[in-house]
C-alpha positions in Angstrom: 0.0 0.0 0.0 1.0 3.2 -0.6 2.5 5.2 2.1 4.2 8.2 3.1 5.7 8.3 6.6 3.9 5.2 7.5 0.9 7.0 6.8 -1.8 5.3 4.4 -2.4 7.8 1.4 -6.1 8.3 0.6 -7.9 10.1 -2.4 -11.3 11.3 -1.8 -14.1 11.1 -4.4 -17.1 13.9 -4.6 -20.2 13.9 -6.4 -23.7 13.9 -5.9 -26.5 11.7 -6.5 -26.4 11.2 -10.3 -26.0 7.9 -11.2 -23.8 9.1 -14.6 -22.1 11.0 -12.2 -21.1 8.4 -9.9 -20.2 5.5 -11.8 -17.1 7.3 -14.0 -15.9 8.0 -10.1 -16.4 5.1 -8.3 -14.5 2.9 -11.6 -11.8 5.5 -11.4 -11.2 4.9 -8.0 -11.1 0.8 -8.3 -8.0 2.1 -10.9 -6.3 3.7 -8.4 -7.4 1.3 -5.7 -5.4 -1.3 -7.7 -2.2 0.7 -7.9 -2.1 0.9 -4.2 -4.0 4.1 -3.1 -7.0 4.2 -0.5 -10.1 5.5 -1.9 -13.3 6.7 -0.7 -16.4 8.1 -2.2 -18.6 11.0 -1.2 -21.9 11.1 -2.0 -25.2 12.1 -0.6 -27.6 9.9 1.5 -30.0 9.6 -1.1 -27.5 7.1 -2.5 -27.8 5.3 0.3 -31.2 4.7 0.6 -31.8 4.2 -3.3 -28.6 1.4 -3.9 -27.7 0.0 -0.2 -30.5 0.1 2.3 -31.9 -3.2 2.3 -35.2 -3.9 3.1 -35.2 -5.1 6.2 -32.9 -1.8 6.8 -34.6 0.7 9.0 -33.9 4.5 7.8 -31.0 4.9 10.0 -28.2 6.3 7.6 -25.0 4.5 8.2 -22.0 7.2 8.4 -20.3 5.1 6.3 -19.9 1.6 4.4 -17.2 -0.2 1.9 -17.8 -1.4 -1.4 -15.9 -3.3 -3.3 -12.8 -2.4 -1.5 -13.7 2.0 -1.4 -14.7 3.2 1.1 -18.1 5.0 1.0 -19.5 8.0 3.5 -22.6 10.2 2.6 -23.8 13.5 3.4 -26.6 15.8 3.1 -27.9 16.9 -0.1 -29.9 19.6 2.1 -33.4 18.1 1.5 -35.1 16.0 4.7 -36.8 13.6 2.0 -37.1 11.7 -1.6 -40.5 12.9 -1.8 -39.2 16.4 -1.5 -35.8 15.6 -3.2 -38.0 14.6 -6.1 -40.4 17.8 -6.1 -37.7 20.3 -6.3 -36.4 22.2 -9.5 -33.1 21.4 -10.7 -32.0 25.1 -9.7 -33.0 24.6 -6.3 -30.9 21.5 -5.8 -27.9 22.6 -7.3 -28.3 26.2 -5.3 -29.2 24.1 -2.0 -26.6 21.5 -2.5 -24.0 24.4 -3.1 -24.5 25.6 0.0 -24.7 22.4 2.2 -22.0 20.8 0.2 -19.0 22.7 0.9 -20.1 22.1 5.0 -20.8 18.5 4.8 -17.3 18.0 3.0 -15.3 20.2 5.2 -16.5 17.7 8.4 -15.7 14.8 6.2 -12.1 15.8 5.6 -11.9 16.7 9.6 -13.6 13.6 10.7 -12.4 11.3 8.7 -8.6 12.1 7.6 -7.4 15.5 9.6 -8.4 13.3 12.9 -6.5 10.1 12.1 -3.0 10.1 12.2 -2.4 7.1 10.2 -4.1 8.2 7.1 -2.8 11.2 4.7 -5.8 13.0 2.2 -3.5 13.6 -0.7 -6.1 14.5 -3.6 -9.7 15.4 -3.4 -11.2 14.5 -7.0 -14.7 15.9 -8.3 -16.4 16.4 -11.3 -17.7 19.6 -13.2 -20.9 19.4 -11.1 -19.5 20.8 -8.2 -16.7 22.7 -8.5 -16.9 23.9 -5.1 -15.5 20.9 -4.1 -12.2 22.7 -5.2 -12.7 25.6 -3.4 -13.0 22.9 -0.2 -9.6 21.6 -1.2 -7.7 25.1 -1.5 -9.1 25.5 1.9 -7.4 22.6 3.1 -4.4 22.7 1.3 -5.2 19.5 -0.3 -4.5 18.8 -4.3 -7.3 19.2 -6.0 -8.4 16.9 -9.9 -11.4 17.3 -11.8 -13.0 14.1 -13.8 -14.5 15.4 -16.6 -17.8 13.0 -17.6 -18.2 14.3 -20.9 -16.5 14.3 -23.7 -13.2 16.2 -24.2 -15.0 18.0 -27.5 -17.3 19.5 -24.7 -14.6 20.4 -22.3 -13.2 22.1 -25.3 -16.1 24.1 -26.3 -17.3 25.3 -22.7 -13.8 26.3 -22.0 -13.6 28.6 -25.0 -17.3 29.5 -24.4 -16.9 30.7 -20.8 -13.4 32.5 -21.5 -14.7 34.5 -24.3 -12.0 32.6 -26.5 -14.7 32.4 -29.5 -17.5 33.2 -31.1 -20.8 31.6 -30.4 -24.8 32.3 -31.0 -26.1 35.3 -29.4 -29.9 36.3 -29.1 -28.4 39.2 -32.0 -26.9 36.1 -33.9 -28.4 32.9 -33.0 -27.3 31.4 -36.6 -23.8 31.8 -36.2 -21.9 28.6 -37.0 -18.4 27.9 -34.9 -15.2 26.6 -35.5 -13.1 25.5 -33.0 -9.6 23.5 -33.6 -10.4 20.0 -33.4 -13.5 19.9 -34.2 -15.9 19.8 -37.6 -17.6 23.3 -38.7 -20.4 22.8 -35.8 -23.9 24.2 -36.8 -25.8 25.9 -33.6 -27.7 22.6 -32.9 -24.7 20.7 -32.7 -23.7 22.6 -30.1 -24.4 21.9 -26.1 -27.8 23.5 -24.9 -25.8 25.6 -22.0 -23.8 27.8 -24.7 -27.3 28.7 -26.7 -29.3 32.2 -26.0 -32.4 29.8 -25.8 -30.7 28.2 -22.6 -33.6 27.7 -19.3 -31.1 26.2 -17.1 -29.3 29.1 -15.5 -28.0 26.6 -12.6 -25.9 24.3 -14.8 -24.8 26.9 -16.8 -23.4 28.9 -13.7 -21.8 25.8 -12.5 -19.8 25.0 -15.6 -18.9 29.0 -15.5 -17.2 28.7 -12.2 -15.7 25.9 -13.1 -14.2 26.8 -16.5 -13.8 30.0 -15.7 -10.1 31.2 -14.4 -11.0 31.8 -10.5 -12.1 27.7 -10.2 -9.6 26.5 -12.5 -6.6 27.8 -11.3 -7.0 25.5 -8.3 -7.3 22.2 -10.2 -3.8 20.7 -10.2 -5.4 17.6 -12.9 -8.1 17.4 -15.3 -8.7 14.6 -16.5 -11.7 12.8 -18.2 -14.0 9.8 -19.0 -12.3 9.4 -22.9 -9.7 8.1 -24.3 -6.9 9.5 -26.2 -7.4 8.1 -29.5 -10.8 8.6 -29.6 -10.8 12.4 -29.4 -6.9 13.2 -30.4 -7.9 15.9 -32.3 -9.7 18.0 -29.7 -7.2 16.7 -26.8 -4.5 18.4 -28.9 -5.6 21.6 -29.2 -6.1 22.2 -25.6 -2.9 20.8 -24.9 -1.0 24.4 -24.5 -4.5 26.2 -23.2 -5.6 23.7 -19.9 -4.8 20.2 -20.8 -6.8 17.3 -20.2 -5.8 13.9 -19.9 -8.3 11.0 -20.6 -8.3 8.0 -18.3 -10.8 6.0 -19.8 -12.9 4.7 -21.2 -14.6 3.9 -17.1 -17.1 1.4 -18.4 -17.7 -2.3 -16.4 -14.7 -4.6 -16.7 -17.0 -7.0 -18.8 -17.2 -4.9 -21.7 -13.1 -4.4 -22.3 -13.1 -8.0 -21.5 -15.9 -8.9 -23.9 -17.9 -11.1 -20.6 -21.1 -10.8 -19.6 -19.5 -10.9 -16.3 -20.3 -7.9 -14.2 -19.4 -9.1 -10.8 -16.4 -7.3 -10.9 -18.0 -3.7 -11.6 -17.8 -1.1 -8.5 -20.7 0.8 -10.6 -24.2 0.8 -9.1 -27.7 1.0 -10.0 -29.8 3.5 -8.6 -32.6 1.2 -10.4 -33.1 -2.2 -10.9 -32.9 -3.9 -14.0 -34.8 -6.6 -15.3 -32.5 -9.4 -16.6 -35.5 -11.4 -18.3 -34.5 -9.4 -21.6 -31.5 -11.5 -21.4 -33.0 -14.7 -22.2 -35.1 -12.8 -24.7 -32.3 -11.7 -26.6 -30.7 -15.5 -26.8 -33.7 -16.2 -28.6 -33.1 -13.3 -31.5 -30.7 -14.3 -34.7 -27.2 -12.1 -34.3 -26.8 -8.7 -35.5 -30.9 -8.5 -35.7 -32.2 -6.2 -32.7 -32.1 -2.3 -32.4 -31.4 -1.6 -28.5 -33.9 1.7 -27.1 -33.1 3.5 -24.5 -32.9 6.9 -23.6 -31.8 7.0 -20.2 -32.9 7.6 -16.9 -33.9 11.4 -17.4 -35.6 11.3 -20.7 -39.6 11.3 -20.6 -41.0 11.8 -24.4 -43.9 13.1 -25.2 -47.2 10.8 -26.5 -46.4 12.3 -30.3 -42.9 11.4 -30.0 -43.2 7.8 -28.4 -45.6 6.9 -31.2 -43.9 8.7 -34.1 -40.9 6.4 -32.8 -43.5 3.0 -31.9 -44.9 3.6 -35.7 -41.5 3.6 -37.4 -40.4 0.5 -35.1 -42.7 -1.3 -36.0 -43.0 -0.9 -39.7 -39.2 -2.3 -39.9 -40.4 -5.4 -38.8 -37.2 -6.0 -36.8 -36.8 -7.0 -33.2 -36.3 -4.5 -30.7 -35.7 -3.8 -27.0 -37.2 -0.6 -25.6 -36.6 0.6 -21.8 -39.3 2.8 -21.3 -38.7 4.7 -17.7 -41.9 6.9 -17.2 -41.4 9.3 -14.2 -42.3 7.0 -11.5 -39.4 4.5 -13.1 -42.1 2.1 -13.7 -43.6 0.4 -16.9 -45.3 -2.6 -15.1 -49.0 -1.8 -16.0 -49.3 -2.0 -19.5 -52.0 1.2 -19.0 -49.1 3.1 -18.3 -47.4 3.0 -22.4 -49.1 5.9 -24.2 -50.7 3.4 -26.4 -52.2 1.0 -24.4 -52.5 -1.6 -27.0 -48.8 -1.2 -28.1 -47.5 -4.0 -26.3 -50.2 -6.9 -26.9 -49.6 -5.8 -30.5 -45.9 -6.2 -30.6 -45.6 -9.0 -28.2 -44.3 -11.3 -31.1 -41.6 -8.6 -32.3 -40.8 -6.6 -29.5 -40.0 -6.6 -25.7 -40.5 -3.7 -23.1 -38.6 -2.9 -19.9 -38.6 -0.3 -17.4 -34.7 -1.1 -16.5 -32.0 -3.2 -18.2 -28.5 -4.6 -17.6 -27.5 -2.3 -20.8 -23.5 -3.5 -20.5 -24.9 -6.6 -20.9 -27.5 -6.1 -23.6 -25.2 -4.2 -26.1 -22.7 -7.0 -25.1 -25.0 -9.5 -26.6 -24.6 -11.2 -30.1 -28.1 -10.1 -31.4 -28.1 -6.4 -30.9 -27.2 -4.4 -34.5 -27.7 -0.8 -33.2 -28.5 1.9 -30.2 -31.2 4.2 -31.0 -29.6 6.3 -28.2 -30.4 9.9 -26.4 -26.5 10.1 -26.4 -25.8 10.4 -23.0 -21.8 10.2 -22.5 -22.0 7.2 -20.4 -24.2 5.5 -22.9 -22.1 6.7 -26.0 -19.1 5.2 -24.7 -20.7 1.5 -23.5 -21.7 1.6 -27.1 -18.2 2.3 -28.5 -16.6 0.3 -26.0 -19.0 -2.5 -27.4 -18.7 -2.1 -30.9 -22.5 -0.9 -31.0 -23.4 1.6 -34.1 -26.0 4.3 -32.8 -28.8 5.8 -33.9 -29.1 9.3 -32.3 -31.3 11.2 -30.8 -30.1 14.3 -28.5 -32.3 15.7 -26.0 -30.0 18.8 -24.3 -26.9 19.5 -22.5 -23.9 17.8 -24.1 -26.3 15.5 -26.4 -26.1 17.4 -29.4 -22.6 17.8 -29.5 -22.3 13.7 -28.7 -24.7 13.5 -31.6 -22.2 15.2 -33.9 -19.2 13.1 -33.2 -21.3 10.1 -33.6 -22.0 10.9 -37.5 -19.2 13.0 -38.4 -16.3 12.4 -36.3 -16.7 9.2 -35.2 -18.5 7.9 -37.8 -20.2 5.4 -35.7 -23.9 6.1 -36.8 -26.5 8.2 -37.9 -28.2 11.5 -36.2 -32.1 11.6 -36.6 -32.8 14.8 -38.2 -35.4 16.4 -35.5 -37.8 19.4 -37.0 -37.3 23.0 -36.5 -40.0 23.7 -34.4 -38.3 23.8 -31.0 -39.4 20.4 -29.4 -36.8 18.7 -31.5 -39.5 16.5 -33.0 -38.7 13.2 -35.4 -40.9 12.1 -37.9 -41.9 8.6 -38.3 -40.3 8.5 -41.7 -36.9 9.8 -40.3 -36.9 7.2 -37.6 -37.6 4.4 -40.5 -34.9 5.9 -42.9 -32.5 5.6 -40.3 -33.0 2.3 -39.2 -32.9 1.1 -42.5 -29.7 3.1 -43.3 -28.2 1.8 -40.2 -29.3 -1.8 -41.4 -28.4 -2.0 -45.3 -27.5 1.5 -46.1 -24.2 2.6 -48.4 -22.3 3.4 -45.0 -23.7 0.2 -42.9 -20.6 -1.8 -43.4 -18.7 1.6 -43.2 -20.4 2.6 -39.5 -20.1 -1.0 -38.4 -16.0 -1.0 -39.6 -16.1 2.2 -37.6 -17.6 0.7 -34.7 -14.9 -2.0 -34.7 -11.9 -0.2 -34.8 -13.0 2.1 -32.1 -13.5 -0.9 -29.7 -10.7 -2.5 -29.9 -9.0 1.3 -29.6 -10.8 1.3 -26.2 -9.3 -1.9 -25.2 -6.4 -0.9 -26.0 -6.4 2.6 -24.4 -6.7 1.0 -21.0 -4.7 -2.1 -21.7 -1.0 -2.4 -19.7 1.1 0.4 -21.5 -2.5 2.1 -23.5 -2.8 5.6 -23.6 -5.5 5.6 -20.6 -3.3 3.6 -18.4 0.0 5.4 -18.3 -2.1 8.6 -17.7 -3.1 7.0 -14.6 0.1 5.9 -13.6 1.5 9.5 -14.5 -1.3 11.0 -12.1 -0.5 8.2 -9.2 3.1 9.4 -9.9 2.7 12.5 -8.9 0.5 12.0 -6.4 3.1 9.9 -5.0 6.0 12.5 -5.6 4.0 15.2 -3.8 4.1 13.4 -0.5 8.0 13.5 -0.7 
């Protein structure tokens, strides 16, 4: 174990409770876990109650457990309840959890590390999400990293965004296209939600400002992020001589750069539970013959949406796997699909769930494509499994993930949504992309694509890749500060 002084050297992990959020974190950590650093994770007690409380359990909130070998304490998000966690705007969480945060952390570091002699806190890491975790660390006195959870392209774009280093859409010129080094000619819907004058949600968009902006950055001593070098070379380059960032991925279950259906040896969790039935349903299904839907755990679409999608589904008379997650995470009474008869209808060519093992699913033989919202998370199971996408953005960084997809990636095929502002897709658009996907001029292209790039992952995060000696570089110099 590592150790300075005969002191055990710890790394503490921050983030809230955001599934996406902790997962990249908690895989990062079993990294440095393995090279001989003691790790522990942060997060807030609604993680607790959602992935650990069993339920014999009474509500009693343990002050800490260990998973998996990391160590695991939780704090107050500020709210007394789910029911009121879940009734709150997204602006009044990340404004309440701003200012409990900071607190909560502060008494962690006391309690748990400034109070015990035998251990040494030598880096704090967070993620974009709460960059006052930084301003904890400078407090301290204690190294601070940031893991970025999206890709580098959007680390790129917000830095230059937020630091007035280009031009991008204003309300007086909302048309304006942008190009940035590394990246295609990007049209104003390829780029993230945050940096458009139509933008609602002031809270992320002050969060990623204070990070990005000089004052927060100044006190991150790494940033690194959930990619991998030859995936976004291009973009990683360019920021080399601004504010580097070093990609230490892709942090995805071991059973997917091991090509296993083995997840036992994932630290990730599930914040819900996923019904393995589709499993055996998938067996059942010739290979390279299903399209995979699922668009995450935040996505809700409207009744026109789900059935301009159903409709087009359906008419391709191919199999398919759809997780449907309504807003109480639940698809059990068949009342509950917008068309009630949907699922008697398509019992013989389809199969809904409210959850799935999705490492597992794109895993399996006889999945052909992703019709995807293109969360980050998702993107990179997908490339890490070989996977070609179909994708539809919702917000945040999805448009952006949409455009590597087609045109730098040139893993898939981007749905093109109307310009009405609800980002609706046609029945017809959904079809031509399926079949595109299917027996289109690129199909064998997308699906070469798609190879390369997961073997690339492997690779990256092989003994000697490109994501693994970054990680030893960081535990280096983690190392070499104690001295």
């Amino acid at each position: 174990m590592a150790s300075v002084d005969k002191k055990e050297l710890h790394v503490l992990l921050v983030a809230f409770s955001a599934q996406g959020h902790i997962n990249p974190l908690l895989r990062f950590g079993k990294s440095l876990l393995t090279r001989g650093l003691h790790v522990t994770l942060a997060t807030t007690e609604l993680v607790y109650l959602r992935v650990f409380k069993k339920p014999t359990d009474d509500d009693t909130i343990p002050a800490s457990i260990t998973v998996n070998g990391i160590h695991v304490v939780f704090f107050s998000d500020g709210f007394v309840s789910e029911p009121e966690l879940k009734s709150t705007s997204v602006d009044d969480f990340m404004e309440s959890i701003g200012k409990s945060g900071p607190i909560s952390i502060s008494n962690i570091i006391k309690d748990q590390f400034l109070s015990n002699t035998s251990k040494k806190l030598a880096c704090i890491i967070n993620n974009p999400f709460v960059p006052w975790v930084a301003d904890v660390a400078a407090e301290f006195g204690i190294p601070c990293a940031c893991l970025w959870i999206q890709p580098c392209a959007l680390y790129a774009i917000y830095y230059r965004f937020y630091n007035n280093l280009n031009s991008f859409p204003t309300l007086q010129n909302p048309n304006i296209e942008v190009q940035l080094p590394g990246l295609p000619l990007l049209q104003p819907q390829d780029l993230p939600s945050f940096v458009l004058p139509s933008n609602t949600f002031g809270s992320f968009q002050k969060v990623l400002a204070d990070m990005l902006q000089f004052q927060h950055m100044k006190k991150l001593k790494w940033t690194l992020a959930n990619s991998f070098y030859e995936l976004e070379k291009d973009v990683i380059d360019s920021m080399a001589e601004i504010f580097p960032i070093k990609p230490v991925g892709p942090l995805v279950p071991p059973s997917l750069l091991l090509g296993s259906d083995d997840d036992d040896d994932d630290v990730g969790i599930n914040m819900w539970k996923p019904q393995d039935s589709c499993m055996e349903w998938l067996n059942q299904k010739p290979r390279s013959s299903v399209i995979y839907i699922s668009f995450g755990s935040l996505v809700v679409l409207s009744e026109n949406q789900w059935k301009s999608i159903a409709d087009a589904v359906v008419r391709s008379k191919r199999p398919f796997l759809w997780v449907i997650k309504l807003k109480d995470g639940s698809v059990q009474d068949p009342s509950q699909i917008p068309s009630a008869s949907f699922l008697e209808e398509t019992k013989e060519q389809g199969m809904v769930v409210p959850w799935c093992p999705q490492t597992k699913v794109l895993s399996h033989d006889s999945v052909a494509c992703f019709l995807t919202h293109c969360g980050w998370n998702s993107m990179l199971e997908a490339i890490t499994a070989g996977v070609p996408m179909i994708a539809y953005p919702q917000w945040t960084d999805q448009p952006t993930n949409a455009k590597l997809i087609s045109d730098v990636f040139g893993t898939g095929i981007r749905l093109r949504q109307d310009d009405g502002g609800e980002g609706f897709v046609a029945t017809e658009e959904v079809e031509r992309a399926i079949e595109e996907i299917f027996v289109g001029p690129r199909a064998e292209e997308i699906r070469k694509n798609a190879r390369v790039l997961k073997q690339a992952a492997r690779d990256a995060v092989a003994e000697g890749g490109s994501s693994d000696r970054n990680i030893q570089c960081f535990v280096d110099e983690i190392l070499q500060n104690q001295r």
